[in-house]
PAFI-215845 format. One record per residue (C-alpha): residue in three letters; x, y, z. Coordinates in Angstrom, 1 decimal. Example, Ala and Ser with C-alpha at 12.3 -4.5 7.8 and 13.67 -1.06 7.14 Angstrom:
<atoms>
  res       X       Y       Z
  ALA    12.3    -4.5     7.8
  SER    13.7    -1.1     7.1
</atoms>
This chain:
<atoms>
  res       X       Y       Z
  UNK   -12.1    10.3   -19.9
  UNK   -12.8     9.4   -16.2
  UNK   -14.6     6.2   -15.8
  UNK   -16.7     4.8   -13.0
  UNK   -14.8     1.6   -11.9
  UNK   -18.1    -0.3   -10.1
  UNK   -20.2     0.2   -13.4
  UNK   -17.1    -0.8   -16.0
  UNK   -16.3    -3.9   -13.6
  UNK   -17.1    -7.3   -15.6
  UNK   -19.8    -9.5   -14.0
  UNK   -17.0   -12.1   -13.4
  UNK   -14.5    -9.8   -11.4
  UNK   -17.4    -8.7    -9.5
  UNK   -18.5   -12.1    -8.5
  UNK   -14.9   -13.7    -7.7
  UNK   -14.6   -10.4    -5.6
  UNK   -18.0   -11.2    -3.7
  UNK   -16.5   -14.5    -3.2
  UNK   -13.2   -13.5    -1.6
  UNK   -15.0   -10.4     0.4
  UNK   -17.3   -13.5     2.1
  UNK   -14.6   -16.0     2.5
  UNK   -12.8   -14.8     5.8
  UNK   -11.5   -11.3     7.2
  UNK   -10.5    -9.1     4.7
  UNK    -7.3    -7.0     4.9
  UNK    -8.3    -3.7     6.2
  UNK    -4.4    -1.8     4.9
  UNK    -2.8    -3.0     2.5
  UNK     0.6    -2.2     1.9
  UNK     2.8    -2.4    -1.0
  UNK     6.6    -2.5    -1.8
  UNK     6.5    -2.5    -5.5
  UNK    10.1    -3.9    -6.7
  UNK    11.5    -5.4   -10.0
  UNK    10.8    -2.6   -12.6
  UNK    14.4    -3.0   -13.9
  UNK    14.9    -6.2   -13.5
  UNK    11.3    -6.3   -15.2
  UNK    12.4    -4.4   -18.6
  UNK    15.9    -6.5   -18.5
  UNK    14.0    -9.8   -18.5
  UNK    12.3    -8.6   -21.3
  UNK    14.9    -7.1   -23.4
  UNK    14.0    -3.1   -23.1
  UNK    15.6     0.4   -21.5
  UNK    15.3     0.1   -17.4
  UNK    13.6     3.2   -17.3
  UNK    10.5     1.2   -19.5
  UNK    10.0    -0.8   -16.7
  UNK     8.8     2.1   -14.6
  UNK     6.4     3.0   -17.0
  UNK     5.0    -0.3   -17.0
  UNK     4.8     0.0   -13.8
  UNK     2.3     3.0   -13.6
  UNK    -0.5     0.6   -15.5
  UNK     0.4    -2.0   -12.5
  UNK    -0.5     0.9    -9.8
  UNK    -3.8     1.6   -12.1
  UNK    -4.8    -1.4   -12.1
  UNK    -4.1    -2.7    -7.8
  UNK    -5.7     0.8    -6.8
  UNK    -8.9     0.1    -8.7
  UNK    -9.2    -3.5    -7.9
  UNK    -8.5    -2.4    -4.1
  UNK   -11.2    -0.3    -4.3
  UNK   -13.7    -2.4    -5.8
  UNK   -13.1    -5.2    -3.5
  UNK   -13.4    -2.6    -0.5
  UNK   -10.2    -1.8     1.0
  UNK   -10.3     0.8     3.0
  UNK    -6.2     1.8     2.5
  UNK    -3.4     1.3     0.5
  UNK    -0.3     2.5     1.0
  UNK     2.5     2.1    -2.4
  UNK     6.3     3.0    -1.7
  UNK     7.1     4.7    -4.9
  UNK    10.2     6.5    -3.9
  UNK    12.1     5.7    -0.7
  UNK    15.0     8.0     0.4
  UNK    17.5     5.8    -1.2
  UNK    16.3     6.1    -4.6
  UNK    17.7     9.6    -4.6
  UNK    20.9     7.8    -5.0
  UNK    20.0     6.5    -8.2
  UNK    21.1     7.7   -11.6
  UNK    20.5    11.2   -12.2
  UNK    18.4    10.4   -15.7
  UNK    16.7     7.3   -14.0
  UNK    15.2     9.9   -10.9
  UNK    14.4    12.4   -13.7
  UNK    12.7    10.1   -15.8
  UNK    10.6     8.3   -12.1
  UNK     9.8    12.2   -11.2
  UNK     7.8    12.3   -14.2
  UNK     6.2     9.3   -14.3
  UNK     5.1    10.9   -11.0
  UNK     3.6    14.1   -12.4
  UNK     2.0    12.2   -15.8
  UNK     0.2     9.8   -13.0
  UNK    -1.1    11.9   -10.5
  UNK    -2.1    14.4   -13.8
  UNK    -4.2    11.5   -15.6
  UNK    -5.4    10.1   -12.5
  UNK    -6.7    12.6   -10.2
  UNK   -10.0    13.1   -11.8
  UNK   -10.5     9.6   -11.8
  UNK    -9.2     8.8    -8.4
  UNK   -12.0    11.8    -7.2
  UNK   -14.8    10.5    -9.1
  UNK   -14.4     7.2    -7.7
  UNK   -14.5     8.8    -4.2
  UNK   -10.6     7.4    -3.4
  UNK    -8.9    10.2    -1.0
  UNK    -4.8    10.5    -2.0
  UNK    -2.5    10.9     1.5
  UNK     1.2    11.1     1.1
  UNK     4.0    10.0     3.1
  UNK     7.6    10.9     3.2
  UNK     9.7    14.0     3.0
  UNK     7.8    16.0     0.7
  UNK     9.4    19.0     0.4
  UNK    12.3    17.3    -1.1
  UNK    10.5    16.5    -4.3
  UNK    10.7    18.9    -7.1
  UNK     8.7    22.2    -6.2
  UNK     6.4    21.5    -9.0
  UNK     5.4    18.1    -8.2
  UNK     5.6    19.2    -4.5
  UNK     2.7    21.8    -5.4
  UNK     0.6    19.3    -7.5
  UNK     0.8    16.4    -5.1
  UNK    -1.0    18.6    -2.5
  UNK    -3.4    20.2    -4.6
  UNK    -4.5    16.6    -5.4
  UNK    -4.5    15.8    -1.5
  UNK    -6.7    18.9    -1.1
  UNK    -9.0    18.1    -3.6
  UNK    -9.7    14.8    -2.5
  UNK    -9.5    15.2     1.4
  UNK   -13.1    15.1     1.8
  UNK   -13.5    11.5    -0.2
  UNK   -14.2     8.6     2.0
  UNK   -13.6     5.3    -0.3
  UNK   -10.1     3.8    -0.2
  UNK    -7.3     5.9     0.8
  UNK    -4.4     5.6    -0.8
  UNK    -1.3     6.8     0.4
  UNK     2.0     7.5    -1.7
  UNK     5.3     6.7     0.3
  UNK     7.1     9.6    -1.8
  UNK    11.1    10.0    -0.5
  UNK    10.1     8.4     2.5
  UNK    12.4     6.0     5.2
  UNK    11.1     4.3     8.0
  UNK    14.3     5.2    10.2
  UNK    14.1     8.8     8.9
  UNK    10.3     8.7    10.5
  UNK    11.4     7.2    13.6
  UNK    14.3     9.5    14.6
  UNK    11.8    12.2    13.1
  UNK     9.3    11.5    16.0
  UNK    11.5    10.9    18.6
  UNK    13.2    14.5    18.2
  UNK     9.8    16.2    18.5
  UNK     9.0    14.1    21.5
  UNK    12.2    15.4    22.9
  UNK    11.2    18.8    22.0
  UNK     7.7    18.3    23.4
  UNK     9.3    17.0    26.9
  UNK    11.6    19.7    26.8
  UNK     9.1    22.7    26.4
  UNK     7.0    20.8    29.0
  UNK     4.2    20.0    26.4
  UNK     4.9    15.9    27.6
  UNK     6.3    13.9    30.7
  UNK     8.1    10.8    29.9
  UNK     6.4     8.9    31.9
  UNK     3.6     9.5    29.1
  UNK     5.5     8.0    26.3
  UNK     4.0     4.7    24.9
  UNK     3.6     2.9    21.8
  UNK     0.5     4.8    21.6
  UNK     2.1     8.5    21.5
  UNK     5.1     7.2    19.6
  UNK     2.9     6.3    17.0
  UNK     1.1     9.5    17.5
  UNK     4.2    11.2    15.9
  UNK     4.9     9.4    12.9
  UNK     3.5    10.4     9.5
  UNK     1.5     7.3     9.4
  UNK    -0.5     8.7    12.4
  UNK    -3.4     9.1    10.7
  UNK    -3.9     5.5     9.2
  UNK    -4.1     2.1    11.3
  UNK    -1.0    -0.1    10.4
  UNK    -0.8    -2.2     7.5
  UNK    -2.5    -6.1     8.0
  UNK    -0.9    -7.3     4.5
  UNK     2.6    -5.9     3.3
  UNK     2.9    -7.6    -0.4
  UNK     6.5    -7.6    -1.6
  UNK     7.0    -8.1    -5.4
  UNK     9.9    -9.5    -7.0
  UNK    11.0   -11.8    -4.4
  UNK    12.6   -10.0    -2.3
  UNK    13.2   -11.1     1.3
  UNK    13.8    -7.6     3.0
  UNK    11.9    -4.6     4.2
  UNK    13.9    -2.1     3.1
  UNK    13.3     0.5     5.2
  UNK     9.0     0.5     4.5
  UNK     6.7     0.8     7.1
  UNK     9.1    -0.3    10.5
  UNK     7.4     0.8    13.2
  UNK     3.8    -0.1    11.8
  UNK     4.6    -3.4    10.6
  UNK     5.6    -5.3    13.8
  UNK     2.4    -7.1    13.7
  UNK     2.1    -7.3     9.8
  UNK     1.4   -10.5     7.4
  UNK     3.8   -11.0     4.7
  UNK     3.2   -11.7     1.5
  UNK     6.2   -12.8    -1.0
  UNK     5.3   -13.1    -5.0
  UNK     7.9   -13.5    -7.2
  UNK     5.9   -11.4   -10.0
  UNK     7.6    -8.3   -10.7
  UNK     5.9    -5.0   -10.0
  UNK     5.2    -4.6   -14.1
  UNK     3.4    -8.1   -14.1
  UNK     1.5    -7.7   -10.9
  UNK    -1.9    -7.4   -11.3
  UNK    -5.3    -7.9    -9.7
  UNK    -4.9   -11.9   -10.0
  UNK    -2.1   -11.9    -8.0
  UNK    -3.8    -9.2    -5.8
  UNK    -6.7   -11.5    -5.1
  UNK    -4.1   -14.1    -4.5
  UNK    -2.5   -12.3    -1.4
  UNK    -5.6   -11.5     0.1
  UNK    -6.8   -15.1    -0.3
  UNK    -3.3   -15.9     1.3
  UNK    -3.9   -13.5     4.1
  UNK    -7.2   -14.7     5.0
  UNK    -6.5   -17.9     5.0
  UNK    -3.9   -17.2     8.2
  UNK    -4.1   -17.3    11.9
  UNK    -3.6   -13.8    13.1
  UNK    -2.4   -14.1    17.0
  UNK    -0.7   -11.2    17.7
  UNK     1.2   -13.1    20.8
  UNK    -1.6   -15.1    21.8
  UNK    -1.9   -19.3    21.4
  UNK    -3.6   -21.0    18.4
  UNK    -6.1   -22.0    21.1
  UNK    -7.3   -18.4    22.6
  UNK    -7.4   -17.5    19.2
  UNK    -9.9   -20.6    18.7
  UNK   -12.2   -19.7    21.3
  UNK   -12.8   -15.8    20.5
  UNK   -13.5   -16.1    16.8
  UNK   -16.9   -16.7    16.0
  UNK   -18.8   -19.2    14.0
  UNK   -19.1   -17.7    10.9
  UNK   -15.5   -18.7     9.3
  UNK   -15.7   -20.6     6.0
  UNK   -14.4   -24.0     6.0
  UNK   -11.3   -24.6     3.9
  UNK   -13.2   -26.3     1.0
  UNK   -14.6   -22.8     0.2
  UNK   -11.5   -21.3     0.6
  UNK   -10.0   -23.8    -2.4
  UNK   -13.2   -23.1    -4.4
  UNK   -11.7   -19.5    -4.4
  UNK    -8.6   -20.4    -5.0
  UNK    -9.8   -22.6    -8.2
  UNK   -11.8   -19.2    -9.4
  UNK    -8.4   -16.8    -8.8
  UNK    -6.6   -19.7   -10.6
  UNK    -8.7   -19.7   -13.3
  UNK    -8.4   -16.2   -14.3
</atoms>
């Protein structure tokens, strides 16, 4: 049964949420690379393949906390490229945990007004999934709460050289002169066009790499390192990289000191910011 995730939210989340929303500047795009399944089910003595399916309750449970707290996108790498190189039973077994999610979850996801975006090279997914994954875009292309995007057999490098052979192809047929060609109209090309680029990338598991996620959109990115597995990550440790986010000085090239004079006044001090902290903690 679809539920309603404002009205089932306990008067605690919903308070500690308040809290963190009026602490700082919240992450507009959040983006996730959601690693350790296996190592997740070894740790705890059962199949790899079990980790995934923990896995699905972890994505449940970040999509409707990012949505309650008012993120505007998410985007989850669920299947790079490279996972196609994985055991033929293991991409079976992740395939299906894709259809069973996006079959139990689309009518919730549409109540609660989330619109579903996906990223990647699609067609190489089964045909069936293919077909169901945008039917469920379709459906929900009109919602205007969080979007959440599924990186589904995606690369950043594939993306890249992607865009840069269509800009060739453009300058050939004379649709565009090099001289137009900027960050701007790179960006343009990329499957990511129609989202801004992430302001938090949260890597689980500890993992000090990118592997291939998000490589053109990221240059400006915080990072965020837990050492939580994705099957353990949940909305504590959600709330815990936001707090982390917000807490930093975004310069984007600039000094500490123009950064200084153009914010305004209305930054909490950091003893709020540790109140917070103490209410995540406490969880």
């Amino acid at each position: 049964m679809s539920r309603n995730w404002i009205e089932g939210q306990s008067l605690d989340d919903k308070s500690l949420q308040e809290n963190i929303r009026t602490s700082g500047i919240m992450p507009r795009h959040i983006a996730i690379i959601m690693d350790g399944n296996g190592r997740w089910a070894i740790e705890n003595g059962r199949a790899r393949t079990s980790g995934h399916e923990e896995g699905i309750n972890s994505v449940r449970d970040i999509v409707k906390a990012s949505s309650q707290l008012g993120v505007q996108y998410l985007t989850l790498y669920a299947f790079s490229m490279e996972n196609w190189k994985r055991p033929r039973t293991e991409v079976n077994i992740l395939m299906k945990l894709l259809e069973f999610y996006l079959k139990q979850e689309i009518d919730e996801l549409h109540l609660n007004n989330v619109r579903l975006l996906a990223i990647g090279k699609l067609n190489a997914l089964p045909k069936s999934i293919h077909k169901l994954l945008l039917t469920s875009i379709e459906r929900t292309k009109n919602n205007t709460g969080l979007t959440l995007t599924l990186a589904l057999s995606y690369s950043g490098r594939w993306d890249i050289v992607r865009a840069m052979q269509m800009i060739a192809l453009d300058v050939r047929r004379g649709k565009l002169s090099p001289e137009d060609i900027n960050e701007e109209r790179v960006a343009s090309y990329l499957v990511t066009n129609n989202v801004p680029d992430p302001d938090l990338l949260i890597r689980t598991s500890g993992e000090m790499r990118l592997s291939n996620f998000l490589l053109w959109e990221t240059a400006y990115s915080e990072i965020y390192i837990t050492e939580q597995f994705w099957p353990a990550f949940r909305r504590k440790d959600l709330y815990h990289a936001v707090h982390n986010f917000m807490s930093r000085e975004r310069r984007f090239g600039k000094t500490s000191a123009q950064i200084l004079t153009e914010q305004s006044d209305g930054h909490s001090p950091k003893n709020y910011f540790q109140r917070v902290m103490d209410a995540i903690n406490s969880l």
